[in-house]
GULUM-717788 format. One record per residue (C-alpha): x, y, z; residue in one letter; residue number from 1. Coordinates in nm, 3 decimals, decimal comma, m for minus. Layout:
N
       px       py       pz  aa    i
        X        Y        Z   a  NUM
...
END
This chain:
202
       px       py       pz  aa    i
    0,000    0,000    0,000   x    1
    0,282    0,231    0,036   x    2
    0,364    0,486    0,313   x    3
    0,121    0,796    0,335   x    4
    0,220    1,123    0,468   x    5
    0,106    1,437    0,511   x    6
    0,386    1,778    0,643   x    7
    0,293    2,066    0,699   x    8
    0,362    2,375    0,844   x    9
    0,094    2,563    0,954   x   10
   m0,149    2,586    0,695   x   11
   m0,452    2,237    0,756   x   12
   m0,649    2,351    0,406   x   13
   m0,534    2,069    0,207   x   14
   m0,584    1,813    0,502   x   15
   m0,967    1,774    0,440   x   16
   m0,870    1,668    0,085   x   17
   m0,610    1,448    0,199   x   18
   m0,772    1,240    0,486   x   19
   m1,071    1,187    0,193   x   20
   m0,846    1,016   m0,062   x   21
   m0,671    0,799    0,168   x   22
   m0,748    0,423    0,055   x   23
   m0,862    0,298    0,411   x   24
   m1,192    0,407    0,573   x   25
   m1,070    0,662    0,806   x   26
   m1,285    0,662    1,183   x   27
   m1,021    0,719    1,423   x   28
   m0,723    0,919    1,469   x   29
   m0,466    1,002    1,758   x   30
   m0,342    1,328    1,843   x   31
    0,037    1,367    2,011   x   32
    0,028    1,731    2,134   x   33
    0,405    1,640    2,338   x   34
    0,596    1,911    2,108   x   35
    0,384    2,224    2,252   x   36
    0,387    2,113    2,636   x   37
    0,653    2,369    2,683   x   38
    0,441    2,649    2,549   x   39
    0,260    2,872    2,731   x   40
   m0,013    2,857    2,451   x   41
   m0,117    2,607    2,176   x   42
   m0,438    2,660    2,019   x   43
   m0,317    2,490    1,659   x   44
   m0,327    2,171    1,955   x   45
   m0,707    2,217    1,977   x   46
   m0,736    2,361    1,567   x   47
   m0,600    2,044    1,458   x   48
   m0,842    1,838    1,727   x   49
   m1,130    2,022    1,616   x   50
   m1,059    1,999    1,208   x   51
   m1,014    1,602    1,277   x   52
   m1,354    1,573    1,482   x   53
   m1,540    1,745    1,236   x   54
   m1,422    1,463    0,926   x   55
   m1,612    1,265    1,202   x   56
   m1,323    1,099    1,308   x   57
   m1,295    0,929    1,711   x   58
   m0,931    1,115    1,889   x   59
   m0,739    1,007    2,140   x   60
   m0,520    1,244    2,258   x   61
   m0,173    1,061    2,332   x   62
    0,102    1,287    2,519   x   63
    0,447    1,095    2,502   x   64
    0,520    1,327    2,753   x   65
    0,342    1,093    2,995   x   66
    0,313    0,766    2,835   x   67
    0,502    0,450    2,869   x   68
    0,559    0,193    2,577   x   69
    0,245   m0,015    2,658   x   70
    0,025    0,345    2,637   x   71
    0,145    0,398    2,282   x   72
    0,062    0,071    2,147   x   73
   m0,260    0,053    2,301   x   74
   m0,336    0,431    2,204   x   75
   m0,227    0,312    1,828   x   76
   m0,426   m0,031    1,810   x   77
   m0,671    0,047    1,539   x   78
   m0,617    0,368    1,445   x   79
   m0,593    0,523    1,081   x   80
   m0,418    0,849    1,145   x   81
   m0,124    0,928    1,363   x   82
   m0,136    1,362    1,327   x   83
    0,215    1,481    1,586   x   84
    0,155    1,878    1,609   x   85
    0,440    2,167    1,617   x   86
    0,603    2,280    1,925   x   87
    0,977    2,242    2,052   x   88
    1,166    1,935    1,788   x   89
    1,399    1,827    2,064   x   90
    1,182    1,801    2,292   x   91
    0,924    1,579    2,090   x   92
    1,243    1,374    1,993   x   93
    1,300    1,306    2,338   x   94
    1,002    1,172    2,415   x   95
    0,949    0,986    2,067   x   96
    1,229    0,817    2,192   x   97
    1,161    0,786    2,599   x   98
    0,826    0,653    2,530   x   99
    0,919    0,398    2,215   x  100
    0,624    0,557    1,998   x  101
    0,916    0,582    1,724   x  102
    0,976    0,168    1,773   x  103
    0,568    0,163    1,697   x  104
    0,479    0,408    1,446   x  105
    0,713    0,415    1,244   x  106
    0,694    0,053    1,095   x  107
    0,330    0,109    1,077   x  108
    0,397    0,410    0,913   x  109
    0,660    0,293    0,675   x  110
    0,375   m0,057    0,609   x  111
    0,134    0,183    0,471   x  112
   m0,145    0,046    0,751   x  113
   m0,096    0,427    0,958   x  114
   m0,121    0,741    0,770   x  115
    0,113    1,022    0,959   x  116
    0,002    1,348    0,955   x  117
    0,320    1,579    1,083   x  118
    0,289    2,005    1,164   x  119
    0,594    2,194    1,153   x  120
    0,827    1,980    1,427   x  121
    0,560    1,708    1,331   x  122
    0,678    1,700    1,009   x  123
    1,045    1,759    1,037   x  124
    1,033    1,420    1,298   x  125
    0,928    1,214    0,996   x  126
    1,253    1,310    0,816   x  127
    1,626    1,155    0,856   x  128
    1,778    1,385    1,148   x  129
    1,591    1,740    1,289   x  130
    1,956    1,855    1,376   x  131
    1,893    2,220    1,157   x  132
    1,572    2,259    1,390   x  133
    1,761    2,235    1,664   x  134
    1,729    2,568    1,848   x  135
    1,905    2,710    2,168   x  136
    1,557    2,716    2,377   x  137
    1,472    2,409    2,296   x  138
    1,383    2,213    2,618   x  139
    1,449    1,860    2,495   x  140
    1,756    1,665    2,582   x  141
    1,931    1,414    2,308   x  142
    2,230    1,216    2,264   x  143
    2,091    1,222    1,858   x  144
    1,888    1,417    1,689   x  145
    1,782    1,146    1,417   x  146
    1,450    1,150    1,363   x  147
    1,182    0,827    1,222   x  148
    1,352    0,814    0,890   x  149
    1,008    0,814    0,702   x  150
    1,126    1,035    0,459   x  151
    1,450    1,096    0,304   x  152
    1,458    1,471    0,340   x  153
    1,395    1,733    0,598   x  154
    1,105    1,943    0,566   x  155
    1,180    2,308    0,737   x  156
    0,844    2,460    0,814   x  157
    0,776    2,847    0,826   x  158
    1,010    2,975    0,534   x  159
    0,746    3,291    0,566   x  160
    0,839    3,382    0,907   x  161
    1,206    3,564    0,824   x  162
    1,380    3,205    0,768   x  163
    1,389    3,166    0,409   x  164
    1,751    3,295    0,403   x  165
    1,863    3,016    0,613   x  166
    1,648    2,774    0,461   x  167
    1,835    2,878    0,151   x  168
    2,187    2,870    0,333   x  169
    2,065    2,492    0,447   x  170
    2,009    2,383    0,127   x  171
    2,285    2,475   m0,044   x  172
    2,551    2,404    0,213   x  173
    2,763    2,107    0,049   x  174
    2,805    1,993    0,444   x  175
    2,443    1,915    0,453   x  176
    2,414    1,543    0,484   x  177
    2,008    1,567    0,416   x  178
    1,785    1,698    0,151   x  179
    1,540    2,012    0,296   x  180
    1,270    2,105    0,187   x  181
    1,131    2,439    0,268   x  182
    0,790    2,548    0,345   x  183
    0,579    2,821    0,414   x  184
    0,302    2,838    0,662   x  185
    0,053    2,796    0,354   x  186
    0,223    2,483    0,220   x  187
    0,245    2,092    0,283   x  188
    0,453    1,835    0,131   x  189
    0,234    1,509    0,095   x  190
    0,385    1,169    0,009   x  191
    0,236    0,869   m0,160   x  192
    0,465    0,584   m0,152   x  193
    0,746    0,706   m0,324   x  194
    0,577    1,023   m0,493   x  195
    0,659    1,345   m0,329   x  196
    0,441    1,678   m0,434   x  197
    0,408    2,033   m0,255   x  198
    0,040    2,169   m0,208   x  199
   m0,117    2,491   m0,108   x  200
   m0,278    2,430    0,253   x  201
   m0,327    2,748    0,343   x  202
END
C-alpha cells in the first residue's frame, strides 16, 4: 500500500482533501500534542483536534510526555491516522524516543497500515535527522537528533516567518548530509509511496 504522509507547516487547508483520498476508511485518529507542552499557549493543539472531529473521526489524545511503551501501542491499536503537532523538535524527539512511539509508528507508518500526519516539528520528525531545527531554547535533551527516517529529506516549516535565508543557506551548504525542503506556513509536502508533491494548505 505504500507509506502515506502528510507535512505541513501551519497551513490544515489541504488536510480535508487528503484524509478523503486515503485508501482505508478513516474513523479514528490520535493526536500527540508532546511538542507544545513547553508552550505557554497552543491553540493549533485544539485547531488540529477540532478539524479532525469534524471529518467525524474518534481522537485520542496521546502525550508521550506521559506515556510508557504499553500506552502507545494501546493508544495506536486500530487507528488510521497518527497527526504529531508543532512545538519544541527536541523536545518531541525526546520523548518519541523515551516513550518507544518511534519503535511503533514508524513501521506502521513505513507498512502503509498508519497514515502520519506531521505540523511543523511534526513533520520535520518524519525526516532523517531534525539537527537544523535544533534551536538554543529548545527544552528537549538528546544524545541524537535522528529523527523516524520516514522520509528521506527534511522538511523546514515556516520559510514565511524571516527564515527563508537560512532555509536557503541549508540547502545549499555542500556539508548538509540531508535533503530540505522548505515550506511556508501555507504549504504541505504530501507523500504517496514514493511520490513526493508540494500543495497549497493554506
Amino acid at each position: 500500500m505504500g507509506a502515506r504522509l502528510f507535512l505541513g507547516s501551519a497551513g490544515l487547508g489541504a488536510l480535508r482533501g487528503w484524509l478523503g483520498a486515503l485508501p482505508v476508511a478513516v474513523r479514528r485518529a490520535v493526536l500527540v500534542p508532546t511538542a507544545a507542552n513547553p508552550l505557554p499557549s497552543a491553540p493549533f493543539v485544539r485547531a488540529a483536534a477540532d478539524l479532525l472531529k469534524a471529518e467525524g473521526l474518534a481522537v485520542d489524545l496521546l502525550d508521550l510526555e506521559r506515556a510508557a511503551g504499553d500506552d502507545v501501542r494501546r493508544v495506536l491499536d486500530g487507528v488510521q491516522v497518527v497527526f504529531i503537532t508543532g512545538g519544541y523538535p527536541v523536545f518531541l524527539l525526546e520523548h518519541v524516543r523515551r516513550s518507544g512511539f518511534d519503535r511503533v509508528a514508524a513501521p506502521a507508518v513505513a507498512s502503509g497500515s498508519l497514515a502520519y500526519v506531521g505540523i511543523s516539528a511534526g513533520a520535520a520528525l518524519a525526516g532523517p535527522n531534525m539537527r537544523p531545527l535544533q534551536g538554543a531554547d529548545d527544552p528537549g535533551t538528546v544524545d541524537s537528533t535522528t529523527g523516524l527516517g520516514l522520509v528521506p529529506f527534511v522538511v523546514l516549516p515556516h520559510r514565511n516567518r524571516g527564515r527563508a535565508a537560512r532555509h536557503d543557506r541549508l540547502a545549499g551548504d555542500p556539508a548538509q548530509t540531508w535533503p530540505v525542503i522548505s515550506i511556508s506556513d501555507d504549504q504541505a509536502v504530501t507523500v504517496t509511496g514514493d511520490a513526493v508533491m508540494i500543495l497549497d494548505s493554506g
